[in-house]
N, C-alpha and C positions, 0 to 999 in steps of 0.2 A: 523228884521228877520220876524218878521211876517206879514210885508207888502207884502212880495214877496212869501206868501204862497199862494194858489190857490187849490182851492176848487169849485171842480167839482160838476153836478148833481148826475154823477156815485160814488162820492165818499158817498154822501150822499144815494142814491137807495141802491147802490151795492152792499156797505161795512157798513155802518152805520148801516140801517135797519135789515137785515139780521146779523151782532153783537149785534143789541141790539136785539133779539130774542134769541140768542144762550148764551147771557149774563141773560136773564132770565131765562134759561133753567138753568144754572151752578148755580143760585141762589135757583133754586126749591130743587138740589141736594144737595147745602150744608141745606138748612133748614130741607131737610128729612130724611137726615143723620147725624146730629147733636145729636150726643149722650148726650153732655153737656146743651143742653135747651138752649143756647142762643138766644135771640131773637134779631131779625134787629133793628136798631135803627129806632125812630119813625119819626127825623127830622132829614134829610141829608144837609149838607151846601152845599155852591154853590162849593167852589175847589172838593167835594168829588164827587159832580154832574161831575165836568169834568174829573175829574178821570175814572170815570164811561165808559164816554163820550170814552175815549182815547180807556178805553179796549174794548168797543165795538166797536170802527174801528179796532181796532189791530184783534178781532175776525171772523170780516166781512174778513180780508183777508184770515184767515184762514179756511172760509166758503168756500169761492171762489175756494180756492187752492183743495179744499175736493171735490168742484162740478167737477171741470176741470176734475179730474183723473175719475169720475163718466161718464162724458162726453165723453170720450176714450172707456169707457167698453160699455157702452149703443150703439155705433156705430151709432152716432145720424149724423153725417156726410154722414156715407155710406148712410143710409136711406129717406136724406136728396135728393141725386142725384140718388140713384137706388133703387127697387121697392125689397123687402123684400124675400131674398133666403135660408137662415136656420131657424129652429123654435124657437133658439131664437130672431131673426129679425123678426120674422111675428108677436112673443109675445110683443116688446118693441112696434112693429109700432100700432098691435090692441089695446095697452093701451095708449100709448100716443101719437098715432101722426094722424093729421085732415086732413092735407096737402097731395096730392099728390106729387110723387117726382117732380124733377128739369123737364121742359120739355126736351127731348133730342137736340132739333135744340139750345136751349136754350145754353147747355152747350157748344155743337158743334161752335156755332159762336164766344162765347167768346173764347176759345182754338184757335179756327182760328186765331184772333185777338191779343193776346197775342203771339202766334207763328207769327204773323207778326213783332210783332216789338221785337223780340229776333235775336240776329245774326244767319244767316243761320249756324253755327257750329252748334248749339243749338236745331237744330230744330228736330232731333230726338230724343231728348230725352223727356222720358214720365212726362207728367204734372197730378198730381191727382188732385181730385178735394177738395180736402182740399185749396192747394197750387192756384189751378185756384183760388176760392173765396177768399183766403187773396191778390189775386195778384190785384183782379177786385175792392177791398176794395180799397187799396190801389193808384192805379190809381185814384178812384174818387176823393179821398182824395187830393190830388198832384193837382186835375184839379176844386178844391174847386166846388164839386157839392157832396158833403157828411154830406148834411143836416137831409135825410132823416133819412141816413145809423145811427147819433147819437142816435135818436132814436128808434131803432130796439136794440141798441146798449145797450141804458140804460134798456131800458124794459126786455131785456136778462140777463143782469146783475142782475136788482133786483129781477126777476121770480126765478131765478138760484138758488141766495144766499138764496132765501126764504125758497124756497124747502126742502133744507140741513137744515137751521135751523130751521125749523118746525119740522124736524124729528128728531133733537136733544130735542125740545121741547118735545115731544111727548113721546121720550125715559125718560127721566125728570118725565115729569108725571106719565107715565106709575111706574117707580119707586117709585113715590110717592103714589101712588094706590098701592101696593105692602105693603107696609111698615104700611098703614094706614088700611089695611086687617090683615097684619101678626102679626104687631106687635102693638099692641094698648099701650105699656107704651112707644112707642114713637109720636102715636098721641095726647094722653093726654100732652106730654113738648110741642108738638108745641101750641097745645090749650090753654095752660098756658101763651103765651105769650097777652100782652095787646096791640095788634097791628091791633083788631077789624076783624080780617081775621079770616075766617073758611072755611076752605079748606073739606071737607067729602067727602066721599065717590063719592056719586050724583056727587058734582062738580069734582072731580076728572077726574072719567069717562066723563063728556062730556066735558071738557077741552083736556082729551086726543083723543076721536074722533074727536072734530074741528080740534086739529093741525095735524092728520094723514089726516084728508079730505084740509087742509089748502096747506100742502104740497104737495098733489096727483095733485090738482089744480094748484098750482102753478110752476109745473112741466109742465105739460101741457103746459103751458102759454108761459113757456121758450124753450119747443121745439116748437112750431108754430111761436117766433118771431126768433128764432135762424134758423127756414128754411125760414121767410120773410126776412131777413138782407142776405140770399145767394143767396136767389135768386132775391130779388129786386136788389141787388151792380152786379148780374152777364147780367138782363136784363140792368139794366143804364151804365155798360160797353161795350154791345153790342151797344149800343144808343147815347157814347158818343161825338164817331168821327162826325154824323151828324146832333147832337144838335150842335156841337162847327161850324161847316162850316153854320149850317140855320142863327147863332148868325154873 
């Protein structure tokens, strides 16, 4: 069975990385809500490691599944191919986005091109530009020139996953700064553990501003490669037919 398992870069960037951040977030929350003072063990064995291992893929999908529906509201697609028309589209694009939109001939030829090779039944009806860029994916894909596309692919992924569980991290801490303010006979149980960690105040607070700047960042990062994987797969679709005939 587990010869035939197959493990990806994306599984590791995408889903790994991003669970095991969000897995250490859930651990911040049970240790600062821990009314009974239990303290983590000090020597974890290797099965428990994989245990570990499993829940943070199992978490990373459910990071993904949290950014996707984020990805929808933020309107990072529209943005992606047209230039910023309500105020909150001017706000999402003045925060996070570097890029200029799609150029217009850009989109314009790929449509053409697609609209070429659909049945003329087909041909009036309208193509968005979500649907053009999975289509122009897709093609390269088929015409194995979707090298580059992987990588725009996995950078997207792990930016994405990041993002969300930094802000769970963050959430986490921020709790944990809460607690270690309000309620001091619950920072005394955690201190009482012999596990050489001292978590105060100070570190608190700059653990929580890292992962709120950790996430901002890597937000960023996933829309500038999320509009380079649409519009690089929509210019190498335009480019296709007369690489393949110079070949």
């Amino acid at each position: 069975m587990w010869k035939n398992l197959n493990v990806s870069v994306y599984d590791l960037f995408g889903y790994f990385l991003p669970g095991a951040v969000t897995l250490a977030a859930l651990f911040i929350f049970w240790a600062s809500g821990d009314l009974e003072r239990r303290c983590p063990p000090t020597v974890i064995s290797g099965s428990i490691w994989v245990v570990l291992g499993i829940i943070a893929y199992f978490l990373g999908h459910l990071v993904q599944a949290i950014a996707n529906l984020i990805e929808g509201i933020l309107c990072l697609d529209q943005l992606t191919f047209n230039k910023p028309r309500t105020k909150w589209e001017h706000f999402i694009h003045f925060i996070f986005f570097k890029d200029k939109p799609v150029p217009d001939w850009v989109r314009q030829q790929a449509e053409k091109k697609v609209r070429e090779k659909f049945d003329p039944q087909l041909q009036n009806f309208p193509i968005d530009d979500h649907s053009l860029a999975k289509i122009s994916e897709q093609a390269l894909v088929m015409e194995d020139h979707a090298d580059d596309r992987e990588i725009y692919v996995y950078r997207e992924g792990f930016y994405r996953g990041s993002a969300i569980a930094f802000v769970i991290l963050a959430v986490a801490l921020a709790s944990a700064l809460l607690l270690t303010l309000f309620a001091p006979h619950l920072k005394a149980g955690m201190e009482a553990c012999s596990t050489g960690v001292r978590m105060g105040v100070g570190v608190l607070s700059a653990a929580f501003l890292i992962s709120l700047l950790a996430s901002f960042l890597s937000f960023r990062r996933f829309v500038h490669f999320h509009y380079l994987l649409r519009v690089t797969s929509l210019m190498a679709f335009v480019l296709l037919k007369s690489k393949t005939a110079s070949a």
